[in-house]
C-alpha positions in Angstrom: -137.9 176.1 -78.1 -135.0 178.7 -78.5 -131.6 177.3 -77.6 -129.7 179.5 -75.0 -126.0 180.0 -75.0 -125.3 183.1 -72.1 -122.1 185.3 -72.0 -121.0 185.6 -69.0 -118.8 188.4 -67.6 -116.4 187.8 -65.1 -114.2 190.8 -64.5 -114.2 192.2 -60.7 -116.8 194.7 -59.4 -114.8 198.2 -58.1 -115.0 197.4 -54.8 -113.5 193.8 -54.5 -110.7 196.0 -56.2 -110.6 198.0 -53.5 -110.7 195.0 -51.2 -107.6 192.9 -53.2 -105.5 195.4 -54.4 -102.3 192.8 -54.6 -104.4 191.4 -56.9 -104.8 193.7 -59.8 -103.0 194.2 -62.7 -99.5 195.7 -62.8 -98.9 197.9 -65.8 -95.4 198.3 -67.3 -95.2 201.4 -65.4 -95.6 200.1 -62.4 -99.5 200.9 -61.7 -102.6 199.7 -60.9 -104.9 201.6 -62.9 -104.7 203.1 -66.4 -108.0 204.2 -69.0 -109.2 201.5 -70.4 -110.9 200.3 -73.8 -113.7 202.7 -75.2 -114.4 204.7 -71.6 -114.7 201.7 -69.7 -115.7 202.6 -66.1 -112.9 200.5 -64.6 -109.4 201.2 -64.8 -108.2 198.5 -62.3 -108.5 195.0 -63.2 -107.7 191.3 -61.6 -104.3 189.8 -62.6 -105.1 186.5 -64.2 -102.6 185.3 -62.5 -104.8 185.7 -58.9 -105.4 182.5 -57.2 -107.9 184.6 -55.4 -110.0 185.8 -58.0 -109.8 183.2 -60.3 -111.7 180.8 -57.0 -113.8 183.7 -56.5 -115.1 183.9 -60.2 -114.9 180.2 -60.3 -117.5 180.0 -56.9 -119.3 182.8 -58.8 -119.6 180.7 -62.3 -120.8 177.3 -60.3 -123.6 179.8 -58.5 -124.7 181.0 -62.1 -124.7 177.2 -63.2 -126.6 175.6 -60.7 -129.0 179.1 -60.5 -130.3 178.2 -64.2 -129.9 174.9 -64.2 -132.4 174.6 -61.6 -135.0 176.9 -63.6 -138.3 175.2 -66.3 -135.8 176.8 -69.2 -132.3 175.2 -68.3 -132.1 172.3 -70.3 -132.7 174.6 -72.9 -129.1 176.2 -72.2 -126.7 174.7 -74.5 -123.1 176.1 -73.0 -122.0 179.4 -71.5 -119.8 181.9 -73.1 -117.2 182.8 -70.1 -115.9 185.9 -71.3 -113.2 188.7 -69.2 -110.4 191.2 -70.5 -110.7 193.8 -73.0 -114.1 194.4 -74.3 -115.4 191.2 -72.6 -113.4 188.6 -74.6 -111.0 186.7 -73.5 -107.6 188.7 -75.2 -105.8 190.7 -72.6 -107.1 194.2 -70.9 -104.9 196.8 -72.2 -104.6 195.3 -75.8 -106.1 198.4 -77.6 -104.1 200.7 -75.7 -100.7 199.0 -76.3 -100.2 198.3 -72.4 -97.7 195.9 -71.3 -99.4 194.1 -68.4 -98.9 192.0 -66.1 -96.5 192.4 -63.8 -98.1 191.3 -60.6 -96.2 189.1 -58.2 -98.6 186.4 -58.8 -97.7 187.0 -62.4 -94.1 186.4 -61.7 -94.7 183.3 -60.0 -97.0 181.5 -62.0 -94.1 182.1 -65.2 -91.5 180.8 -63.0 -93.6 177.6 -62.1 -94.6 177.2 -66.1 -90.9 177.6 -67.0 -90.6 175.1 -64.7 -92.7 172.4 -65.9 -91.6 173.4 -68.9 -88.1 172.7 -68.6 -87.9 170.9 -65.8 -84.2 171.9 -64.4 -81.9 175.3 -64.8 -79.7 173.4 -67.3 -82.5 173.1 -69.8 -83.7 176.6 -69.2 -80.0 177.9 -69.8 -79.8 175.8 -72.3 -83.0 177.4 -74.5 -82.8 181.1 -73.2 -79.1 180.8 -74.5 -77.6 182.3 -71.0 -77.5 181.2 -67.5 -80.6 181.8 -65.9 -81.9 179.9 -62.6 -85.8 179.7 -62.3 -85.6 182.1 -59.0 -84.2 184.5 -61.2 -86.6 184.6 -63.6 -88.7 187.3 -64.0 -91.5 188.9 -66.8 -89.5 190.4 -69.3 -89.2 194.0 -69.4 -91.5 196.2 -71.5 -88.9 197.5 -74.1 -87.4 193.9 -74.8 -91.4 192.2 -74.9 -92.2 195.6 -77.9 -89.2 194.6 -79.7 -89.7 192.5 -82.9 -87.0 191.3 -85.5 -88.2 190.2 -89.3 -91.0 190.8 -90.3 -92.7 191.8 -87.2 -91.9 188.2 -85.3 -90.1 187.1 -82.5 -86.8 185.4 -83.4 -87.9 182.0 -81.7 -83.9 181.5 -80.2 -83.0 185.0 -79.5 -86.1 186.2 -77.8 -86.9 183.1 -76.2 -87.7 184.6 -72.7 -90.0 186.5 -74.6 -91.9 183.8 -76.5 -92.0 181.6 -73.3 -93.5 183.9 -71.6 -95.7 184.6 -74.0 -97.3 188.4 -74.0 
């Protein structure tokens, strides 16, 4: 009669790493692996912004599903925990550490088309980032400006507005 709500890992296996290295995280420093949280055995890890591994974990997830779904004890499954990232949750790898991540073309790209949607044309985004900037400019903001802080440990919402948008 127990209720069952699974956590489910999706990070990469080492050797689909090895397989899809554009695909891994770009540290501040410019590489693809750094030690991570408590002695992890990984040091590489899939850029959230990868098309590719986010449809391969996807395929994976819709596997798991239909896998205990079709067992005696599946109705008994009340939701799945889908968990990746530093110590299995879902806050970015590298967090613990004070890594900078991710600046993976993929990464770039998937900002640029946010900042798009966003703003919706290169006068609005000059307008709130309060310089000219075109969307094909764009790019993550660099690790000494995304450590920086002003009062009280914030983010001045008009000054560090590339920052905030981007978010990390």
């Amino acid at each position: 009669e127990a209720l069952l709500l699974p956590r489910v890992y999706l990070c990469s296996p080492p050797w689909w790493d090895d397989v899809h290295p554009g695909e891994l995280v770009v540290w501040d420093d410019g590489s693809r692996s750094r030690p991570l949280y408590h002695g992890a055995r990984k040091q590489k890890v899939p850029s959230l912004a990868s098309a590719i591994w986010r449809d391969a974990m996807a395929a994976n997830l819709r596997h798991l599903i239909a896998h205990v779904e079709s067992r005696d004890w599946g109705n008994r499954v009340v939701g799945y925990m889908v968990n990746s990232g530093n110590s299995e949750e879902w806050f970015h790898w590298g967090t613990m550490e004070g890594y900078l991540f991710d600046y993976n073309r993929h990464a770039v790209t998937r900002f640029r088309d946010w900042l798009r949607a966003r703003y919706r044309d290169e006068e609005a985004l000059s307008a709130a980032w309060g310089r000219g900037v075109g969307f094909d400019d764009v790019g993550i903001p660099d690790a000494e400006r995304r450590r920086q802080m002003d009062d009280l440990g914030l983010r001045h919402p008009v000054r560090r507005r590339d920052v905030v948008d981007h978010g990390l």
